[in-house]
N, C-alpha and C positions, 0 to 999 in steps of 0.2 A: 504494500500500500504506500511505505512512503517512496521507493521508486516511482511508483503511478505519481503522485504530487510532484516532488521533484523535478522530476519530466515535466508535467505542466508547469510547473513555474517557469523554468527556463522556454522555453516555447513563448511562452505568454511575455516576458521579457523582452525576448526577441522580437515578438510581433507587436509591442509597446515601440521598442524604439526605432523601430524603423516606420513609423506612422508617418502619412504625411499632411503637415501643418499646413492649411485652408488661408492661413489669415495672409501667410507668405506672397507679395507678386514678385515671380521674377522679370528681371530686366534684361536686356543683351545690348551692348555696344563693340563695336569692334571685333566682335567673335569672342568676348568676353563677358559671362556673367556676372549681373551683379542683379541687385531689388530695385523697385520701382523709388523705396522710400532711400535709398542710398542716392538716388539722381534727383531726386528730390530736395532733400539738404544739399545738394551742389548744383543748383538751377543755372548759377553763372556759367556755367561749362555746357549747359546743353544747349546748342543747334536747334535740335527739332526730335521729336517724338512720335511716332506710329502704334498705334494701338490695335493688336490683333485679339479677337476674343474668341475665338477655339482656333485648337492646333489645324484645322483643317482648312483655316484662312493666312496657315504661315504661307511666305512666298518662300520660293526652294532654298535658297540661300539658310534659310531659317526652320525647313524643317529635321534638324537634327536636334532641333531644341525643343519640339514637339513632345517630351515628357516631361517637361514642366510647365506645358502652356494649357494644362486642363483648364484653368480657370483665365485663361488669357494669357501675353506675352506684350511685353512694350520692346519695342526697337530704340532704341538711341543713338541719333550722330552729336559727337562731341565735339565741339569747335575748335576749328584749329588753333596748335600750340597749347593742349590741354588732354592730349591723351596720352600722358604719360603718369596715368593713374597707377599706383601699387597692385599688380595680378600676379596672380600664381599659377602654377598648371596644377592639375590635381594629382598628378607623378609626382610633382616636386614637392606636395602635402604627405604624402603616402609616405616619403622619402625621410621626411623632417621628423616621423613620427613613427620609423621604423616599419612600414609595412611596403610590401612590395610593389613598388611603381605602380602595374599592372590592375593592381584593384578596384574595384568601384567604391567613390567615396557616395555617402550620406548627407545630402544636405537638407535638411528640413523635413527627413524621411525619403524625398525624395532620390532614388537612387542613379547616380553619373557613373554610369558603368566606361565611359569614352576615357580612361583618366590623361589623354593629351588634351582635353579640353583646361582652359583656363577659367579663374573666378580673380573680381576686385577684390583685393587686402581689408575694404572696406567692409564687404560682408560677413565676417568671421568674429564671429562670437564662443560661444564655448566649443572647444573642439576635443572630442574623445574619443580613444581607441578601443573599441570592444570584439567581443567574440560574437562573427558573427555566422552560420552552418562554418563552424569550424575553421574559421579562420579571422584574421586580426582582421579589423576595420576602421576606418575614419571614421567617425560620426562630427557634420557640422551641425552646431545652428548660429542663424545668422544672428547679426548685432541686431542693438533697439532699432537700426534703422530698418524696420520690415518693409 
């Protein structure tokens, strides 16, 4: 019996933290992630904004980003001499934090299985490594700027 519990607990762990959080919007600029509320506290810098509201209105360029645009996707152009915003790749997250390049990180449940994709420095808030079907994992969530 407490096998049987056990087992559920971790399961149920598991399927806790990989939930993914509704309240989050992502952003893309540059071929880089960041939140809608991260371009927002830096309005100076934006150009111009496109607002797509299902993945199935991304234009091609854009649908690789298509598992985070459930709830919509904003495009941002940055003005020039202002896109040399702090980004990471999610290899070089993986890397920082001991787990193998290769991995899919966790950001906000949502899972980035591409880890050459990049994210702004700006969106990283607590960031923790856990067990996930047997293997280490990034887990992000982003800052207060949702």
């Amino acid at each position: 019996m407490k096998k049987i519990l056990y087992s559920f607990l971790i399961l149920s762990s598991v399927a806790l933290s990989a939930q993914k959080n509704p309240s989050v919007k992502f952003a893309v600029a540059n071929d880089v992630v960041g939140t809608v509320g991260m371009f927002n506290a830096r309005k100076a810098i934006v150009q111009s904004s496109n607002v797509y509201k299902a993945p199935s209105a991304l234009p091609q360029g854009l649908k690789k980003y298509s598992f985070i645009a459930e709830k919509g996707l904003t495009e941002y152009k940055i003005k020039n001499g202002y896109e040399d915003l702090d980004r990471i790749s999610l290899a070089q997250l993986n890397s920082q934090y001991g787990v193998p390049e290769n991995t899919p990180v966790f950001i906000e449940g949502y899972e980035f299985s591409d880890s050459n994709m990049s994210i702004y420095g700006d969106i990283m808030g607590n960031v923790e490594v856990k067990d996930y079907n047997g293997k280490k994992t990034v887990f992000l969530s982003t800052s207060a700027l949702k």
